[in-house]
mmJSON file of the N, C-alpha and C atoms, coordinates in Angstrom:
{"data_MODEL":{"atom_site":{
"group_PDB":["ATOM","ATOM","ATOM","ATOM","ATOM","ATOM","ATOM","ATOM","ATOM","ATOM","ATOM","ATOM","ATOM","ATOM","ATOM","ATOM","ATOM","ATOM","ATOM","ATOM","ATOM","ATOM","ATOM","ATOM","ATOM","ATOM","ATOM","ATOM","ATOM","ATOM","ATOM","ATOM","ATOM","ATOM","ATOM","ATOM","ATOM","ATOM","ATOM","ATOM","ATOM","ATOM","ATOM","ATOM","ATOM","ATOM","ATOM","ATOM","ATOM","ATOM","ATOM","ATOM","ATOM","ATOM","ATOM","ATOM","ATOM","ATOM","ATOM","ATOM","ATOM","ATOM","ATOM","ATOM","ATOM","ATOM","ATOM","ATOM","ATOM","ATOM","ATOM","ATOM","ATOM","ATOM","ATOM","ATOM","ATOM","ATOM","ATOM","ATOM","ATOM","ATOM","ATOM","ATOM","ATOM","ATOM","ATOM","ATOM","ATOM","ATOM","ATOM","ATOM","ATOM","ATOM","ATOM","ATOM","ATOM","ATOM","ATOM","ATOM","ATOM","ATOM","ATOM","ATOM","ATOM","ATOM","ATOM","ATOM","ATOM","ATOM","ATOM","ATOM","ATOM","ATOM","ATOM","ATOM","ATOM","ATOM","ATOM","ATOM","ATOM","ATOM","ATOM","ATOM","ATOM","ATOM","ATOM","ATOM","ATOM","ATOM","ATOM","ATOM","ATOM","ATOM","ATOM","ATOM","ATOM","ATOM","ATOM","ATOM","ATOM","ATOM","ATOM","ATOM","ATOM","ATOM","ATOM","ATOM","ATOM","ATOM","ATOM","ATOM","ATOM","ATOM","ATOM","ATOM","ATOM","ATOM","ATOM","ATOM","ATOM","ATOM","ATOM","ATOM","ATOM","ATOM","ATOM","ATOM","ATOM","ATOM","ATOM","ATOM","ATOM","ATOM","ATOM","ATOM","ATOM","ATOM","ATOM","ATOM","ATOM","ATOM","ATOM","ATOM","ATOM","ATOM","ATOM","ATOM","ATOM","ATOM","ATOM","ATOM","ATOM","ATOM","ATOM","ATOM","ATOM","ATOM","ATOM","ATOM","ATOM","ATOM","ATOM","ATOM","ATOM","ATOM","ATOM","ATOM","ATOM","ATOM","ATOM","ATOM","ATOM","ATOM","ATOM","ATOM","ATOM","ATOM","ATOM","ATOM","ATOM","ATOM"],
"id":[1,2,3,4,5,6,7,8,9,10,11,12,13,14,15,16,17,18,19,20,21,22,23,24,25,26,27,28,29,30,31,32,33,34,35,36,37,38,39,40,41,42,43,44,45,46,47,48,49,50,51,52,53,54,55,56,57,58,59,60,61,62,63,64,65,66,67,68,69,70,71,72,73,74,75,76,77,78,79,80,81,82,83,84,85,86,87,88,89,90,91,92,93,94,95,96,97,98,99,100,101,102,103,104,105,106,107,108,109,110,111,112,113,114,115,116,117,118,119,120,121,122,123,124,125,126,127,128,129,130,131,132,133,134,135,136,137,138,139,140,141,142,143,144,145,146,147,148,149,150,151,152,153,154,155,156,157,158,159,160,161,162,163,164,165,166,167,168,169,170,171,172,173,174,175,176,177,178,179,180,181,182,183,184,185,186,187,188,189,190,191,192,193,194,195,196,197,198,199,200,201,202,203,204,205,206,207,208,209,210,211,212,213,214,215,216,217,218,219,220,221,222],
"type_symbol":["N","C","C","N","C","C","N","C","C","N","C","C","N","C","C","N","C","C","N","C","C","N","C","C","N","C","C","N","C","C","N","C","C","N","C","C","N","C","C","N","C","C","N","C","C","N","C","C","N","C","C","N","C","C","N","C","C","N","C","C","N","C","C","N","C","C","N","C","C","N","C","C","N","C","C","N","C","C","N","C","C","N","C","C","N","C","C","N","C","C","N","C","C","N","C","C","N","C","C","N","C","C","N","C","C","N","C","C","N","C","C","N","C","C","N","C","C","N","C","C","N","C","C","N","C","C","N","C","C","N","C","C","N","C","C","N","C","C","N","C","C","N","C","C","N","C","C","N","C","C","N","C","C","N","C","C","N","C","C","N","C","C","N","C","C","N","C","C","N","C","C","N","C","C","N","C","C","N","C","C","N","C","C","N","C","C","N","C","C","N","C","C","N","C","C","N","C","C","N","C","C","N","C","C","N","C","C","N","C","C","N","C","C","N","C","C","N","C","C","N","C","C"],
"label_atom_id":["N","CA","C","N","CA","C","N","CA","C","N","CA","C","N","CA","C","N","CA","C","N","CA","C","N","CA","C","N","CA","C","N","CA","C","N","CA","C","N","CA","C","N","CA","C","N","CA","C","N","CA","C","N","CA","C","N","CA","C","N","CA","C","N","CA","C","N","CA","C","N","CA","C","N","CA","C","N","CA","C","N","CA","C","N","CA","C","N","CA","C","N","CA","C","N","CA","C","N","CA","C","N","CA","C","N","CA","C","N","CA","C","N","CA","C","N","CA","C","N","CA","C","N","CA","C","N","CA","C","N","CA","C","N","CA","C","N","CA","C","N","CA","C","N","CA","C","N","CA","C","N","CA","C","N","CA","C","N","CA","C","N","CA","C","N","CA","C","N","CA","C","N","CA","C","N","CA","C","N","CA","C","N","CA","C","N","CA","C","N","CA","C","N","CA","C","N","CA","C","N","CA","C","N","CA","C","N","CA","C","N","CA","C","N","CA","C","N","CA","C","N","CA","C","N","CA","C","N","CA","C","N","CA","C","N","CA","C","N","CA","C","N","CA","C","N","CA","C","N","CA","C","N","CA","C","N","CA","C"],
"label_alt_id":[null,null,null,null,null,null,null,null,null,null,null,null,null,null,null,null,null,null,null,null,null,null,null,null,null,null,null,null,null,null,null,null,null,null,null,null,null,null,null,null,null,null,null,null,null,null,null,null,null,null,null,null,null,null,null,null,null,null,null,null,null,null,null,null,null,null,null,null,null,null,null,null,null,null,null,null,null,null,null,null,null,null,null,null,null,null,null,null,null,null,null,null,null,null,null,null,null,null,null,null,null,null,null,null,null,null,null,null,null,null,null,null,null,null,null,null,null,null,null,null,null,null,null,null,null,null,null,null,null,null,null,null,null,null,null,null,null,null,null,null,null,null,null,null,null,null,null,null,null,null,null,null,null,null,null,null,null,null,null,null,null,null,null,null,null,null,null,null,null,null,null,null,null,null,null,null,null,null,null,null,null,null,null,null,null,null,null,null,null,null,null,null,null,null,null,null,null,null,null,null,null,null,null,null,null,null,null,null,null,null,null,null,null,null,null,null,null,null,null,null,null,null],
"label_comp_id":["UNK","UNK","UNK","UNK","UNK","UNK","UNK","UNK","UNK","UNK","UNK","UNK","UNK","UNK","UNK","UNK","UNK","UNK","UNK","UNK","UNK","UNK","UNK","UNK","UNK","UNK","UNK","UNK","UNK","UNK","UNK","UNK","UNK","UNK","UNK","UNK","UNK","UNK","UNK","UNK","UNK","UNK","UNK","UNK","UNK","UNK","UNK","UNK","UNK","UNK","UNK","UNK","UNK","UNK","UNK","UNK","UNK","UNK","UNK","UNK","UNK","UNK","UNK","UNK","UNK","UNK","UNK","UNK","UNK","UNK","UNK","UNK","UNK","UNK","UNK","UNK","UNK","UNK","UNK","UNK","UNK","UNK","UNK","UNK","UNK","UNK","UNK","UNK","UNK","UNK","UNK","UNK","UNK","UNK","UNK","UNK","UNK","UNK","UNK","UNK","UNK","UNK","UNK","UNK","UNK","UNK","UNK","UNK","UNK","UNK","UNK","UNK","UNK","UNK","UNK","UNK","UNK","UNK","UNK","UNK","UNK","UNK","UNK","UNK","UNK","UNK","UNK","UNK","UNK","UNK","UNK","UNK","UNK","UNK","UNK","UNK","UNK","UNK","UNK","UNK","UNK","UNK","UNK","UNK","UNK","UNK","UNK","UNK","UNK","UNK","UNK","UNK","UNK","UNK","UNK","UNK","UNK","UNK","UNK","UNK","UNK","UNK","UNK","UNK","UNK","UNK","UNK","UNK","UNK","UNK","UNK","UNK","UNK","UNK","UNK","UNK","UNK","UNK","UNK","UNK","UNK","UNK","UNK","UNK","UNK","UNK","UNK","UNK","UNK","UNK","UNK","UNK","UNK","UNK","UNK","UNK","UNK","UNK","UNK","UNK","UNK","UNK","UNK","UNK","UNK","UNK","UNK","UNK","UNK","UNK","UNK","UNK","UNK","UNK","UNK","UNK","UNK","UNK","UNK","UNK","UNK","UNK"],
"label_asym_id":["A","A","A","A","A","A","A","A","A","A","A","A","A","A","A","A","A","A","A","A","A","A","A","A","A","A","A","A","A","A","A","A","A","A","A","A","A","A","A","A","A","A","A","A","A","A","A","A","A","A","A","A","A","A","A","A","A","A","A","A","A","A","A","A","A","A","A","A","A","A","A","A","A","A","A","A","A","A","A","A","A","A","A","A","A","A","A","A","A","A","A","A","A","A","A","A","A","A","A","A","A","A","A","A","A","A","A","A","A","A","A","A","A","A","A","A","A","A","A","A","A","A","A","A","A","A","A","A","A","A","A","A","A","A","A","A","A","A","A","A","A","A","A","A","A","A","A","A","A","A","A","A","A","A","A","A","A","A","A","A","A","A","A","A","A","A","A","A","A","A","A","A","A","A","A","A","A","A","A","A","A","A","A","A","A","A","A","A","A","A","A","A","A","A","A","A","A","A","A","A","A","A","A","A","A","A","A","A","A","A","A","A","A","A","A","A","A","A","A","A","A","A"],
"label_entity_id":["1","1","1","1","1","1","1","1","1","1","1","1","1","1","1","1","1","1","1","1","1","1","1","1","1","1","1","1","1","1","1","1","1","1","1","1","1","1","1","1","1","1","1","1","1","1","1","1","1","1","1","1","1","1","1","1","1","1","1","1","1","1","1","1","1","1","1","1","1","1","1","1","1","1","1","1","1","1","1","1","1","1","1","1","1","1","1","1","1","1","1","1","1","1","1","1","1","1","1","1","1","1","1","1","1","1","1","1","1","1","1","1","1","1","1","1","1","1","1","1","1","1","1","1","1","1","1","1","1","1","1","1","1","1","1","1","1","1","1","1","1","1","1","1","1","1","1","1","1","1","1","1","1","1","1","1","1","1","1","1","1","1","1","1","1","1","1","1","1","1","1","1","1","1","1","1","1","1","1","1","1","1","1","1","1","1","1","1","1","1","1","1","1","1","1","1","1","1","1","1","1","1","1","1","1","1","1","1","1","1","1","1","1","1","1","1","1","1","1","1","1","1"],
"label_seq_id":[1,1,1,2,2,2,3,3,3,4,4,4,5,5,5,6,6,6,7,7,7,8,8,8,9,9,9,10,10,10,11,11,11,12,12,12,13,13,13,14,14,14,15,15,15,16,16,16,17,17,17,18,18,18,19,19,19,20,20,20,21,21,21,22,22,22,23,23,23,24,24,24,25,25,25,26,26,26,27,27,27,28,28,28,29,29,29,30,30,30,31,31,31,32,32,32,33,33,33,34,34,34,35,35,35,36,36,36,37,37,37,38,38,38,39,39,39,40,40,40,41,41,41,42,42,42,43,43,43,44,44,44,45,45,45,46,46,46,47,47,47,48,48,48,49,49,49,50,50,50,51,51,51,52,52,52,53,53,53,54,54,54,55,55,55,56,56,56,57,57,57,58,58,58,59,59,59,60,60,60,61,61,61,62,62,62,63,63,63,64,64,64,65,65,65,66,66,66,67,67,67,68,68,68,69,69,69,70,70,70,71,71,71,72,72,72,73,73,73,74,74,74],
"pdbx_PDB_ins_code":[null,null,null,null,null,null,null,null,null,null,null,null,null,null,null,null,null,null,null,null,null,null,null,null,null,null,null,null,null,null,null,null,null,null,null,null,null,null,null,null,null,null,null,null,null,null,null,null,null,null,null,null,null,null,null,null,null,null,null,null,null,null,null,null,null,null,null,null,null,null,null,null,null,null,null,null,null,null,null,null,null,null,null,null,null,null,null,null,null,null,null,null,null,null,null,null,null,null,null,null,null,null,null,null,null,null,null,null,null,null,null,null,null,null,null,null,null,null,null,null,null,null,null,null,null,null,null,null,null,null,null,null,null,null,null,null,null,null,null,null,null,null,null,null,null,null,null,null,null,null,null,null,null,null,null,null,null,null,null,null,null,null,null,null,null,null,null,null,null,null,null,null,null,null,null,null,null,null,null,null,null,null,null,null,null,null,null,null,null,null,null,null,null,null,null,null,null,null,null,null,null,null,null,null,null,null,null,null,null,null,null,null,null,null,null,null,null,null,null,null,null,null],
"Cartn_x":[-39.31,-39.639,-38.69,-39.213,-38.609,-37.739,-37.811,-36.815,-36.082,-36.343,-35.747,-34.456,-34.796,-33.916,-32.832,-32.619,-31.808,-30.753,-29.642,-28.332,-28.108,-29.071,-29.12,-29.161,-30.238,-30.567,-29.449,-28.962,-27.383,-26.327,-26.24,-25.393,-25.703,-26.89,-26.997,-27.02,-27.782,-27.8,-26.167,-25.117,-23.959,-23.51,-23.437,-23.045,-23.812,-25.159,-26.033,-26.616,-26.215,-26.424,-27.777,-28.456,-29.729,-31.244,-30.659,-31.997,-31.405,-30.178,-30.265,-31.207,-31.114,-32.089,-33.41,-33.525,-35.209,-35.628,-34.587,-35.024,-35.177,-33.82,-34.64,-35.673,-36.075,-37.53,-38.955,-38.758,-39.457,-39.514,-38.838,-38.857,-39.312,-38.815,-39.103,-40.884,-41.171,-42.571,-43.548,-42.933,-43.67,-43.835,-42.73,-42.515,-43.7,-43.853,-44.695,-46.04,-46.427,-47.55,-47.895,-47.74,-47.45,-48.028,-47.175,-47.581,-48.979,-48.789,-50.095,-51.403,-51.328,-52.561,-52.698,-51.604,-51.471,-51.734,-51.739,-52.484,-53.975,-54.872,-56.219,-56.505,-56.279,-56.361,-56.164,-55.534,-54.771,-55.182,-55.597,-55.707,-56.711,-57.255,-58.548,-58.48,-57.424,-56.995,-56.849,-57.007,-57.144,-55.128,-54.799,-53.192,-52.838,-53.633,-52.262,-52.583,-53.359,-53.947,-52.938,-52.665,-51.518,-50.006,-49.647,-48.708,-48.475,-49.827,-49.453,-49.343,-49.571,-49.702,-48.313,-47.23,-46.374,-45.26,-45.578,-44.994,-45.059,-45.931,-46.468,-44.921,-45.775,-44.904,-43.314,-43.375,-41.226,-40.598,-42.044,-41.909,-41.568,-42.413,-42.257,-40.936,-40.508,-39.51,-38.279,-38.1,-37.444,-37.206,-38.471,-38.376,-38.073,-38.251,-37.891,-36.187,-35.941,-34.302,-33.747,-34.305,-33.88,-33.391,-34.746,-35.101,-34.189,-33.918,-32.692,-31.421,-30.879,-29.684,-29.585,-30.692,-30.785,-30.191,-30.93,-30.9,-29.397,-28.994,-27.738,-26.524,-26.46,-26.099,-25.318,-26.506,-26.773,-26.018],
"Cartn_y":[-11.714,-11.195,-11.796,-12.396,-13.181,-14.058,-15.413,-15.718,-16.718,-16.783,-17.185,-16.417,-15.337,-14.208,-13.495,-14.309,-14.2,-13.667,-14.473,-14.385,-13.246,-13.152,-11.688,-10.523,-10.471,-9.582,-8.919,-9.977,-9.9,-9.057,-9.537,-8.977,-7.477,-7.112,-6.101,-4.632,-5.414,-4.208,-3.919,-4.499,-4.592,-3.741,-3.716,-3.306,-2.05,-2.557,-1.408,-0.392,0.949,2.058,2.193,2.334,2.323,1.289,0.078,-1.105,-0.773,-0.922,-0.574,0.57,1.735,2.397,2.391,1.335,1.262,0.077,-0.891,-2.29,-1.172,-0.494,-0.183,0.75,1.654,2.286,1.177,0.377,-0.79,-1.325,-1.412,-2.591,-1.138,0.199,1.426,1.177,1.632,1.344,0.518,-0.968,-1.892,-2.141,-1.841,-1.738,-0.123,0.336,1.228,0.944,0.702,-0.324,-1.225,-2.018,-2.775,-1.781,-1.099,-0.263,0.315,1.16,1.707,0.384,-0.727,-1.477,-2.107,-2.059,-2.75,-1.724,-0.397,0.521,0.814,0.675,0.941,1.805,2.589,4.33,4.83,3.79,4.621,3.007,2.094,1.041,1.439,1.746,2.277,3.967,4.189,5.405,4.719,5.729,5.854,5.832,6.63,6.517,5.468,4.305,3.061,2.487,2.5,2.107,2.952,4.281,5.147,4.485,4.016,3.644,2.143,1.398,0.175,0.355,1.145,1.424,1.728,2.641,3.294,1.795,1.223,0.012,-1.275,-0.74,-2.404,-1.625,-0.597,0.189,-0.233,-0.07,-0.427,-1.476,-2.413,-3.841,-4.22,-3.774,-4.02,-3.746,-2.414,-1.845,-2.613,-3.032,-4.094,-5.201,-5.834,-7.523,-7.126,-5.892,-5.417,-5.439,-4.672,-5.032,-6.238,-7.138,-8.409,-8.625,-9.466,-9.729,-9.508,-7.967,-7.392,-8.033,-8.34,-8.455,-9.835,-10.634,-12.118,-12.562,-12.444,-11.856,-11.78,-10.389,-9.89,-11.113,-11.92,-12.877,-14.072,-14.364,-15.418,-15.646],
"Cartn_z":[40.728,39.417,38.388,37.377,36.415,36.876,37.268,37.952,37.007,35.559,34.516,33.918,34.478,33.993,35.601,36.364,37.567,37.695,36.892,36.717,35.942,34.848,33.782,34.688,35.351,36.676,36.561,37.892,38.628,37.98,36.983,36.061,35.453,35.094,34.77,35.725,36.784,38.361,38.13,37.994,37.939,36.438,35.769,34.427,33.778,34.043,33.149,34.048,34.406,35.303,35.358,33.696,33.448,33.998,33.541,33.98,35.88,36.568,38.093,38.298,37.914,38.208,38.029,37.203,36.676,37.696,38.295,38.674,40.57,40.856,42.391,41.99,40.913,41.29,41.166,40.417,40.615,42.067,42.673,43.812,45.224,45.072,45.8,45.576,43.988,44.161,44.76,44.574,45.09,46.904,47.526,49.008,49.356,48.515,48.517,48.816,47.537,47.636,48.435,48.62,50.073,51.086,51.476,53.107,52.747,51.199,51.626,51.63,50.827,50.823,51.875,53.51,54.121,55.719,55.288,55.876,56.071,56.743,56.869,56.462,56.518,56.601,54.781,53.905,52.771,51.64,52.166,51.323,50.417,50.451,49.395,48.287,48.393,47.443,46.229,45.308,43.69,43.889,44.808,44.243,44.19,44.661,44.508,43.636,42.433,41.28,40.359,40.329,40.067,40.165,40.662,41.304,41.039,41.217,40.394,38.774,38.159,37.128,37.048,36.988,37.311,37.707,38.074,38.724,37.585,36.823,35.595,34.352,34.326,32.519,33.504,34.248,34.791,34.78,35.383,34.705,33.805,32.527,31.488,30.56,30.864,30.705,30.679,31.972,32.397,31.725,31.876,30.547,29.259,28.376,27.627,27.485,28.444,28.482,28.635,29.366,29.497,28.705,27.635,26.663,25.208,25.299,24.502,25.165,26.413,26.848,26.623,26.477,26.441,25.082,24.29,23.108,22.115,23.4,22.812,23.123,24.704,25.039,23.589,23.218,22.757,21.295],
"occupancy":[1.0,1.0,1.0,1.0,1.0,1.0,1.0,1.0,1.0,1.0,1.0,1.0,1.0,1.0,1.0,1.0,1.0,1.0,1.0,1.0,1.0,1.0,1.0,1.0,1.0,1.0,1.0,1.0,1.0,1.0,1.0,1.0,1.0,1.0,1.0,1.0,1.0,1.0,1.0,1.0,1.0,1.0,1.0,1.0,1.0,1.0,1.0,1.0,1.0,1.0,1.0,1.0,1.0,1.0,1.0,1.0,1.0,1.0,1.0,1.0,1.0,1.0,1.0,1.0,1.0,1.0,1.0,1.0,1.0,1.0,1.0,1.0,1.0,1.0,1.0,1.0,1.0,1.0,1.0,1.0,1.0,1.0,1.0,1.0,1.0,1.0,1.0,1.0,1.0,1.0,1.0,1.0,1.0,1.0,1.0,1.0,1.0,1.0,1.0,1.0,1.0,1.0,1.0,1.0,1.0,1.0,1.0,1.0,1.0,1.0,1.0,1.0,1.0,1.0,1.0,1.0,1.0,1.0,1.0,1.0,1.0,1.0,1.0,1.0,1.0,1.0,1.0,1.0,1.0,1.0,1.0,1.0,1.0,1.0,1.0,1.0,1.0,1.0,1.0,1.0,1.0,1.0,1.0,1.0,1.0,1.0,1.0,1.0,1.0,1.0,1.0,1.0,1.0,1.0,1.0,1.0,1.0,1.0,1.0,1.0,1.0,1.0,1.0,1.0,1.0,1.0,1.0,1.0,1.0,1.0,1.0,1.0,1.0,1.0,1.0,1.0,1.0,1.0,1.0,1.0,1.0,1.0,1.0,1.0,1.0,1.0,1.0,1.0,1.0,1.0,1.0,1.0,1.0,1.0,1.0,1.0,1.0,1.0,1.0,1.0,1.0,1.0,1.0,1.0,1.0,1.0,1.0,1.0,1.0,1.0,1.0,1.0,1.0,1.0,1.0,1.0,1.0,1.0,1.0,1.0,1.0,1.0],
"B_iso_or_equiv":[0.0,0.0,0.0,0.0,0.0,0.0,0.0,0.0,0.0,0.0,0.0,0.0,0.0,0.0,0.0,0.0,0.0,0.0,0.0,0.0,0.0,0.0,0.0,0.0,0.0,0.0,0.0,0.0,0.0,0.0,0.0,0.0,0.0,0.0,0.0,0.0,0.0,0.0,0.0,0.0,0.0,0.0,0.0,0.0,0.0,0.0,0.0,0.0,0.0,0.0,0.0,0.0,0.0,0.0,0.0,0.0,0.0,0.0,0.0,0.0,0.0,0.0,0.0,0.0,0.0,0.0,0.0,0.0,0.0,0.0,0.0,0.0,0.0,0.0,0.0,0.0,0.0,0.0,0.0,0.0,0.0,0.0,0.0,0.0,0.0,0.0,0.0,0.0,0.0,0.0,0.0,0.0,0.0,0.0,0.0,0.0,0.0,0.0,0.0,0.0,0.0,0.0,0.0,0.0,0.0,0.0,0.0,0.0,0.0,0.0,0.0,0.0,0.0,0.0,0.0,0.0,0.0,0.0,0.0,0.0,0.0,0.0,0.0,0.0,0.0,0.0,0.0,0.0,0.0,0.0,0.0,0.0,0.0,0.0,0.0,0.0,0.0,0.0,0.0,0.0,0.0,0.0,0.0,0.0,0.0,0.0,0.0,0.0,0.0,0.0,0.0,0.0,0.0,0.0,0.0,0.0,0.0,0.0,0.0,0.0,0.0,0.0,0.0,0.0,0.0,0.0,0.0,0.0,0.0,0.0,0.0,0.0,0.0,0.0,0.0,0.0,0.0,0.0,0.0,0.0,0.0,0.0,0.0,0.0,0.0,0.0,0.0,0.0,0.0,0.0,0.0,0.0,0.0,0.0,0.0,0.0,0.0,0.0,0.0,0.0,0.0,0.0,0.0,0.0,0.0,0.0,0.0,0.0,0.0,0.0,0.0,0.0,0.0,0.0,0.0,0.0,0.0,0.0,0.0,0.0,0.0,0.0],
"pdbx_formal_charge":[null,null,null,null,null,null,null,null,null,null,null,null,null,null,null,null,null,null,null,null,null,null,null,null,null,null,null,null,null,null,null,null,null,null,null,null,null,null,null,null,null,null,null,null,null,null,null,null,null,null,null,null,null,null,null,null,null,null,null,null,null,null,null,null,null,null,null,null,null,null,null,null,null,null,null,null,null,null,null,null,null,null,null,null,null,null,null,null,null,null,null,null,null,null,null,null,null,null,null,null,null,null,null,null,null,null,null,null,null,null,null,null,null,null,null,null,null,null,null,null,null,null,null,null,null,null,null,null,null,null,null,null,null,null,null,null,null,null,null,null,null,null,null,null,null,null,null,null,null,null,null,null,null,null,null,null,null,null,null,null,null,null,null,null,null,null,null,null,null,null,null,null,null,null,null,null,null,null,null,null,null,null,null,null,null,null,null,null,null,null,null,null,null,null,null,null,null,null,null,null,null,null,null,null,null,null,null,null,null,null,null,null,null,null,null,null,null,null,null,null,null,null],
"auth_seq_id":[1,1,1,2,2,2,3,3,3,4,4,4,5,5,5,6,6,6,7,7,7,8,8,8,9,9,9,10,10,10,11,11,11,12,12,12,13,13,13,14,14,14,15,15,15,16,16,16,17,17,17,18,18,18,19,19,19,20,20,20,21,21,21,22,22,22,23,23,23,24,24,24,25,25,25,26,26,26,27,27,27,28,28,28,29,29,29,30,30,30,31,31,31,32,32,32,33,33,33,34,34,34,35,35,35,36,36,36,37,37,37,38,38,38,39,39,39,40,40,40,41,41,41,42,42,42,43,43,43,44,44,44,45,45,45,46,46,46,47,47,47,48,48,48,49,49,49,50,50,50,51,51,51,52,52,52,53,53,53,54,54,54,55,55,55,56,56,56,57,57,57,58,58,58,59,59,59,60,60,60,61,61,61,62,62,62,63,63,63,64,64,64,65,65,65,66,66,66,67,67,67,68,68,68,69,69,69,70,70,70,71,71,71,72,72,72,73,73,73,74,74,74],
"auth_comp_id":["UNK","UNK","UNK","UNK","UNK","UNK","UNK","UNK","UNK","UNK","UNK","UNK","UNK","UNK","UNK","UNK","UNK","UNK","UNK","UNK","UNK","UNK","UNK","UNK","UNK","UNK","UNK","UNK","UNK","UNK","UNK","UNK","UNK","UNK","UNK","UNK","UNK","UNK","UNK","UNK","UNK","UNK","UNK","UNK","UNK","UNK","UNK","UNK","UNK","UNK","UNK","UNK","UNK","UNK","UNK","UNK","UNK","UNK","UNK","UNK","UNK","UNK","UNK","UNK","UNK","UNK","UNK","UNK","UNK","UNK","UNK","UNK","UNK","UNK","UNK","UNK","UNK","UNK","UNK","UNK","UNK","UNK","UNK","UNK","UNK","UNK","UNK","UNK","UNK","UNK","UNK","UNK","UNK","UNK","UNK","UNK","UNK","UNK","UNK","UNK","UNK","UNK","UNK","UNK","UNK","UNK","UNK","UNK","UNK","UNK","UNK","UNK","UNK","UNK","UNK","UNK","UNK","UNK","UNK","UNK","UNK","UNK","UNK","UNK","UNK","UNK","UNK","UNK","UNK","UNK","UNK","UNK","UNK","UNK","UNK","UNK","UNK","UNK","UNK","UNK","UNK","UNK","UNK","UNK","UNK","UNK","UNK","UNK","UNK","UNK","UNK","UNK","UNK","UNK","UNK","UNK","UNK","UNK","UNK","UNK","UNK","UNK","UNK","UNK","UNK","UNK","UNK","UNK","UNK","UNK","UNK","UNK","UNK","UNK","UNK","UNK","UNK","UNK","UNK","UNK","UNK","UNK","UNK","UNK","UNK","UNK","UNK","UNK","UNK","UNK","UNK","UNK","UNK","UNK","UNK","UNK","UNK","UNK","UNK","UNK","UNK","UNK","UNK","UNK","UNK","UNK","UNK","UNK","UNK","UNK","UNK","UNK","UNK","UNK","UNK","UNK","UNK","UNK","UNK","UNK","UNK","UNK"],
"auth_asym_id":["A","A","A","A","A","A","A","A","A","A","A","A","A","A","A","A","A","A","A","A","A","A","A","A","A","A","A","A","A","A","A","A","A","A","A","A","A","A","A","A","A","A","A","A","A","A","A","A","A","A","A","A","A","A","A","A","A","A","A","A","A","A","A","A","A","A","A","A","A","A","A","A","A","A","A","A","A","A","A","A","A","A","A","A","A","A","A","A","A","A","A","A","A","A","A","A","A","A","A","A","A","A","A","A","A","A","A","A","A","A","A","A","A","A","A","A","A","A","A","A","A","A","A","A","A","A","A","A","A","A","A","A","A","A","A","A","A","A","A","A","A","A","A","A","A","A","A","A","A","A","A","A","A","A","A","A","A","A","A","A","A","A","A","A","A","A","A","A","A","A","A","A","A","A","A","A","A","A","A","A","A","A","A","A","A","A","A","A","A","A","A","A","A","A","A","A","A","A","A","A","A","A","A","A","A","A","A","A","A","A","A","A","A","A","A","A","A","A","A","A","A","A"],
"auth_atom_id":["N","CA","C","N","CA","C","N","CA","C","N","CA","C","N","CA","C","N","CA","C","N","CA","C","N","CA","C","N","CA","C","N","CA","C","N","CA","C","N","CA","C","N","CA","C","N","CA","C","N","CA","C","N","CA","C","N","CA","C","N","CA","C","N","CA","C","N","CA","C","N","CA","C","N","CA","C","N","CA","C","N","CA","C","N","CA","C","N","CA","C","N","CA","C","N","CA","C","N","CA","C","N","CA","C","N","CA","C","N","CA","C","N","CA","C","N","CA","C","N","CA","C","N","CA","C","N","CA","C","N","CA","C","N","CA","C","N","CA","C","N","CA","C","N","CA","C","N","CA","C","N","CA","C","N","CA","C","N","CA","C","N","CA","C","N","CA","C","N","CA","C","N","CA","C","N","CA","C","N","CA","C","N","CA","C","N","CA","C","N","CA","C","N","CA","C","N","CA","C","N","CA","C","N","CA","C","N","CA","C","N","CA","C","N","CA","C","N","CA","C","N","CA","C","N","CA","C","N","CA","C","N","CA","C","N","CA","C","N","CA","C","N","CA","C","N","CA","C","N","CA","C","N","CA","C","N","CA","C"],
"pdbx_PDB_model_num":[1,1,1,1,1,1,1,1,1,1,1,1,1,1,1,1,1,1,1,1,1,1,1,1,1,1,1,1,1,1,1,1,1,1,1,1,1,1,1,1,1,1,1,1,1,1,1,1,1,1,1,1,1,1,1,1,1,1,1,1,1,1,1,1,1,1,1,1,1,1,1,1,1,1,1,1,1,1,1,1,1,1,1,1,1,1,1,1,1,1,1,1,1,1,1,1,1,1,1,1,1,1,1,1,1,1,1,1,1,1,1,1,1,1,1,1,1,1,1,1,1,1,1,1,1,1,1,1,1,1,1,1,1,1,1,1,1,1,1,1,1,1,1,1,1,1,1,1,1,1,1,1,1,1,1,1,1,1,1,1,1,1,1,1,1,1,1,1,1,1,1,1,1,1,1,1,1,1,1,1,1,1,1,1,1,1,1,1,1,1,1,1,1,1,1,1,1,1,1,1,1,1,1,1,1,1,1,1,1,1,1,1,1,1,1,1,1,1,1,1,1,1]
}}}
């Protein structure tokens, strides 16, 4: 995920308490996702449409901060 923005990453999981917590519920969600679409039994639920959803806005969230930290960088 963003791999323009790497080193920023790095640095922020490190510094900013806030984007760390937003970057592992991001990556919690997505390992999520995964099992269930990778489950027979659960691949076809409305929740993981929920959940990818839930998973995009954190994304975004995210490049948002980047973006500001990039930004602020510079």
């Amino acid at each position: 995920m963003f791999p323009e923005y790497r080193a920023l990453i790095s640095q922020l999981k490190q510094e900013d308490a806030h984007f760390s917590k937003v970057f592992e519920a991001h990556n919690e969600l997505d390992h999520e996702i995964i099992r269930l679409e990778q489950d027979p039994v659960t691949s076809g639920l409305d929740d993981i449409e929920v959940l990818k959803r839930k998973k995009l806005k954190l994304k975004e969230e995210l490049y948002d901060m980047l973006k500001r930290a990039d930004t602020a960088e510079s």
